[in-house]
C-alpha positions in Angstrom: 0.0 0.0 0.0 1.7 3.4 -0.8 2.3 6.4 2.0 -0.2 9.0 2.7 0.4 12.1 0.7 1.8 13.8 3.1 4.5 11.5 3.7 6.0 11.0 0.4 5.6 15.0 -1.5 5.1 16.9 1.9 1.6 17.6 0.2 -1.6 17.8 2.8 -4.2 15.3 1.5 -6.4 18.1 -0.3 -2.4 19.0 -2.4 -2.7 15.8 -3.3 -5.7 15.8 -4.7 -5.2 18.8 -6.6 -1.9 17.7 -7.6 -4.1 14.6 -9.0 -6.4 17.0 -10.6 -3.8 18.5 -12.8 -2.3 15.1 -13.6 -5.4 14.0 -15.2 -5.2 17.5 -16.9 -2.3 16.6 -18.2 -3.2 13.4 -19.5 -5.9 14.8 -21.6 -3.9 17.8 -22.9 -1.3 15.5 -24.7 -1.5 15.4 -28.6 -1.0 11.8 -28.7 -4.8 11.4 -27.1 -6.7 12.8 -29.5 -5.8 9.2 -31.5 -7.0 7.5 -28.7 -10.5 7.7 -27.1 -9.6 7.4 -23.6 -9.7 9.5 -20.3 -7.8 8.9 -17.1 -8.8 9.2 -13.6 -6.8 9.0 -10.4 -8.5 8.4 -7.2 -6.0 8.0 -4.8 -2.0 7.8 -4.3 0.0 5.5 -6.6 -3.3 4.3 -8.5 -4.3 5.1 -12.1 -6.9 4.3 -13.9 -7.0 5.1 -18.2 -10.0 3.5 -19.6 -10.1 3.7 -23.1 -12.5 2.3 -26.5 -11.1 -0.1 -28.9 -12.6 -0.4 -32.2 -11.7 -1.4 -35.6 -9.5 1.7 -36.2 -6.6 0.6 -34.4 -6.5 -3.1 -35.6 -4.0 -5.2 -37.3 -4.2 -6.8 -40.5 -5.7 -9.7 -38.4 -8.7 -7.9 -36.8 -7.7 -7.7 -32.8 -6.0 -4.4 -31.7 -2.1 -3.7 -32.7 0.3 -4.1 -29.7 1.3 -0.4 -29.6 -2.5 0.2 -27.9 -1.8 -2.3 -24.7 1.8 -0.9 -24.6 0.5 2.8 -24.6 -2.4 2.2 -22.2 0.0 0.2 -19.8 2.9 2.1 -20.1 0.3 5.4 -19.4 -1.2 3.6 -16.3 1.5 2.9 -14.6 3.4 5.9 -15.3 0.2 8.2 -13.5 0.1 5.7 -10.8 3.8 6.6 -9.9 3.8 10.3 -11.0 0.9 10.3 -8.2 3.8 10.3 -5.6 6.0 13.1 -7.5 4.7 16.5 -7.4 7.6 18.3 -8.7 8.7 16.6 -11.8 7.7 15.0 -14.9 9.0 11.2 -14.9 10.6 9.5 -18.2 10.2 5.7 -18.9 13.2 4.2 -19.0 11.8 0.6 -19.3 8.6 -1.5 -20.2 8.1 -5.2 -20.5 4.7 -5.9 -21.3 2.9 -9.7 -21.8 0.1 -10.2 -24.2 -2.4 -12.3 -22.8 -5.1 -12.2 -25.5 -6.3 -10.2 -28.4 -8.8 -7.2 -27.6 -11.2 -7.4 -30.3 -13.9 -4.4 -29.7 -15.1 -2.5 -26.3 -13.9 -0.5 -23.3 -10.8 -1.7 -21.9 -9.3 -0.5 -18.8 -6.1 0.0 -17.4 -5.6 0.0 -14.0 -2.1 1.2 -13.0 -0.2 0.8 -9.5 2.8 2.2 -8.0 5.2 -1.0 -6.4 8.3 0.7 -5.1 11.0 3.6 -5.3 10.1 7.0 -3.8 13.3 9.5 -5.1 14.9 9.0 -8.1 13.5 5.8 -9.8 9.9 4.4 -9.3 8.1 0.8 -10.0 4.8 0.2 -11.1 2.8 -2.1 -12.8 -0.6 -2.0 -15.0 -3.0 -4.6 -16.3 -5.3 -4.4 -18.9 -9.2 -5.7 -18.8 -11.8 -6.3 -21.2 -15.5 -5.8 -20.4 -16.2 -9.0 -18.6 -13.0 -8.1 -16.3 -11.0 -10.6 -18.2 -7.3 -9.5 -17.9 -5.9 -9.6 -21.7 -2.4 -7.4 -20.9 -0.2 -6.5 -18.0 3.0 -4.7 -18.1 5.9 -3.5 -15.4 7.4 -0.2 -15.8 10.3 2.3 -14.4 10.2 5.5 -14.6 13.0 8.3 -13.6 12.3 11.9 -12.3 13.2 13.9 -15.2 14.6 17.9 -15.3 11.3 18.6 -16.9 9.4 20.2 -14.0 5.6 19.5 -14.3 4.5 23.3 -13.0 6.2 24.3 -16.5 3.9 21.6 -18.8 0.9 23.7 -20.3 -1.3 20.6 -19.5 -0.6 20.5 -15.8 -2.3 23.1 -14.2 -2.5 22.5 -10.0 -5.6 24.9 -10.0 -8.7 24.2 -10.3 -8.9 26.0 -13.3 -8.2 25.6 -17.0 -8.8 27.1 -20.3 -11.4 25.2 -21.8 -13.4 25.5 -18.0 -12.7 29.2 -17.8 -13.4 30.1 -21.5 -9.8 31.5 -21.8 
């Protein structure tokens, strides 16, 4: 089970929160979403969840989804999950290994990400992939490095509760 808030970013639990806020801001701000019909939510530290629609326009030539769509919604999942306990910083994969456990043909899949271990430099987490009947179809393992990249200066991330599409800016 991860720390409280407070423990790991010196954040009070409603920081946190906002902190979470902004990183689901971020998520949705990134030009690579807009090929994927997903949305992330984070409801508490070192958890992620991305779910996300799979239909026919990200198949391969043998009609079930092309790998790039479990690595990108496991490597996502598990990166929130850990950037949940950094406030300050963007983190960087710096490796994913990824099983395929069976083709996703059509529906909502989701992604459920968790943070494992590391709290300074280099964090752990995992994801798995289910379909609709809660069938797990991909899992992956992840690290992730704090970068120099710090997240107050990424348009997306915004710790407010504010942004420009809810403020009409």
């Amino acid at each position: 089970m991860p720390p409280d808030s407070s423990a790991v970013t010196g954040e009070s639990a409603g920081g946190a929160a906002l902190h979470w806020r902004a990183l689901e801001r971020l998520y949705a701000s990134a030009p690579i979403n807009r090929l994927f019909r997903s949305s992330l939510s984070i409801g508490r530290e070192g958890a992620a969840t991305i779910l996300f629609d799979v239909d026919d326009n990200v198949f391969h030539a043998a009609g079930a989804a092309h790998g790039t769509i479990y690595f990108k919604m496991l490597d996502d999942a598990a990166f929130y999950a850990a950037n949940t306990l950094i406030s300050d910083r963007f983190l960087l994969t710096t490796s994913f290994n990824l099983q395929f456990l069976r083709p996703i043909r059509h529906g909502r899949i989701r992604a459920e990400g968790k943070w494992i271990s590391g709290r300074r430099r280099v964090l752990v987490a995992e994801a798995r992939l289910l379909d609709e009947e809660d069938e797990e179809v991909g899992r992956g393992t992840g690290t992730f490095m704090r970068s120099q990249i710090p997240l107050s200066g990424l348009p997306g991330y915004r710790a407010d509760e504010s942004s420009p599409s809810e403020s009409g800016e």
